[in-house]
C-alpha positions in Angstrom: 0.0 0.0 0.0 1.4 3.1 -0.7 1.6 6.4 1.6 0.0 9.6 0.5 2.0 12.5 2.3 -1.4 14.1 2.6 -2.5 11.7 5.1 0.2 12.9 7.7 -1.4 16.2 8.2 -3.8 17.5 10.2 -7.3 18.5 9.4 -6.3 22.3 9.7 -3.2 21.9 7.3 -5.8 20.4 4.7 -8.1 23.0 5.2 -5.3 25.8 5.0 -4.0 24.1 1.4 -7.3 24.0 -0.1 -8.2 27.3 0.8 -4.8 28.5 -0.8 -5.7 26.0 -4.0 -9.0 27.2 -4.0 -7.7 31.1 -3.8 -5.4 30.1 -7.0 -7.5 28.5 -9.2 -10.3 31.4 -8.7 -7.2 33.9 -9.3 -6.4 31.6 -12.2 -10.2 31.8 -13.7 -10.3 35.3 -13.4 -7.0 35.7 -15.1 -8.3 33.7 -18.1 -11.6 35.7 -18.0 -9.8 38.6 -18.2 -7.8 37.6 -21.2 -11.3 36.2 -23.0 -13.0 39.2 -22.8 -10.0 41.5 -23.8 -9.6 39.4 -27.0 -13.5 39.4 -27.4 -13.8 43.2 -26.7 -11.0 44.1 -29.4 -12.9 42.1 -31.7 -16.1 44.1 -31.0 -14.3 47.1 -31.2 -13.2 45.9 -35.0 -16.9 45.0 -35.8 -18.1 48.1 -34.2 -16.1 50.1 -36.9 -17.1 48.2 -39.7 -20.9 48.6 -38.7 -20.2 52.4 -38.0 -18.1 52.7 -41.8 -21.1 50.5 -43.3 -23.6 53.0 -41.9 -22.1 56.3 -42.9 -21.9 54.4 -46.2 -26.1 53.6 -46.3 -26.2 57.1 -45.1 -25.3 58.2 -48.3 -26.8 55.6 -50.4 -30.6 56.6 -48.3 -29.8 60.0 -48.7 -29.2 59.3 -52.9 -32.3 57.3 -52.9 -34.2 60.1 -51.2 -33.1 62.5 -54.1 -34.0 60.2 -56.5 -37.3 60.5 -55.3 -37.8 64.2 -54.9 -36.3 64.1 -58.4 -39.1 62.0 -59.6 -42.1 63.5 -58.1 -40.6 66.8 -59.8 -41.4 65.7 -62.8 -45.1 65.5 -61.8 -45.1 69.0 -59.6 -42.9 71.6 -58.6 -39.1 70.7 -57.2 -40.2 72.5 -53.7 -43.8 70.5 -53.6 -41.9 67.3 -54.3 -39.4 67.7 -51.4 -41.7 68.9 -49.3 -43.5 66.1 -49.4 -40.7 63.5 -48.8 -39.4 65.8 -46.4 -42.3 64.9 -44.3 -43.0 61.4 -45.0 -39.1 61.2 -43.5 -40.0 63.0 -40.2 -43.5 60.6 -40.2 -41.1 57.8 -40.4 -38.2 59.6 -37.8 -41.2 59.7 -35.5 -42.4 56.5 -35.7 -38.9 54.8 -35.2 -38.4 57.3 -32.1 -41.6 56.3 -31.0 -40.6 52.0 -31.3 -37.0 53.1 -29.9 -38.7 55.0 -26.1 -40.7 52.1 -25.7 -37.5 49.6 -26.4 -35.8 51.4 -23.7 -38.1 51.5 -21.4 -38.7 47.7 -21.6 -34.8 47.9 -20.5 -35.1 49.5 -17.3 -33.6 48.6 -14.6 -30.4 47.7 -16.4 -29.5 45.1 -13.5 -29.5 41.4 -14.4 -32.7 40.5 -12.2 -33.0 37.0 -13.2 -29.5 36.6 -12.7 -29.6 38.1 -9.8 -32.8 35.7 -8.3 -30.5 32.9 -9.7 -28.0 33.7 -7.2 -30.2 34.0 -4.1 -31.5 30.8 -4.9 -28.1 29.3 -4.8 -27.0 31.0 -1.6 -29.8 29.7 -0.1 -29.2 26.5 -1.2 -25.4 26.7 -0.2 -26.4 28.4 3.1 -29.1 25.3 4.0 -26.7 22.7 2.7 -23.7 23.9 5.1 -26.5 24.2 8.2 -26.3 20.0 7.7 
């Protein structure tokens, strides 16, 4: 049979090296989480460029588009009739989106995790009623 070293020591010694393992591999998991999310954020700063270039570049395209319209309905009636009446379907549209974009972030609010944050009572109870064994 062979002797485990760990069997020599006392119950406080054992308690002492798993608190310092436990310590290290929490460290350790943070440390990697750390290094995740700064590889993951510098990709989302990458993407977040791209998305900003590729809406400056619809920006233009909608705003050619709009043009083309105004420069159609001139044909029908005056150049000022026909962009004031795109003009306003715009700001109908502006208003609407506004309008969809309040009530999206109110339906955010509070910004806190709550069912995360239930989650985690719930297993502190759980931990707290276990240890009370």
């Amino acid at each position: 049979m062979t002797h485990n070293p760990k069997d020599a020591l006392s119950t406080a010694e054992l308690i002492r090296q798993m608190s310092e393992e436990v310590s290290r591999l929490v460290r350790d998991e943070l440390r990697l989480a750390k290094l995740e999310l700064a590889e993951k954020g510098r990709h989302a700063g990458i993407g977040a460029g791209l998305f900003g270039g590729a809406g400056v570049v619809a920006l233009f395209g909608g705003g050619s588009l709009v043009a083309a319209v105004i420069l159609l309905l001139a044909l029908a009636m005056p150049a000022w009739a026909a962009a004031a009446i795109v003009g306003v379907v715009l700001l109908i549209v502006a208003a609407a989106l506004g309008f969809l974009g309040k009530r999206q972030v109110s339906e955010a609010v509070p910004p806190a995790p709550e069912r995360t944050i239930e989650s985690l009572k719930e297993d502190i109870d759980v931990v707290k009623e276990r240890a009370h064994r």
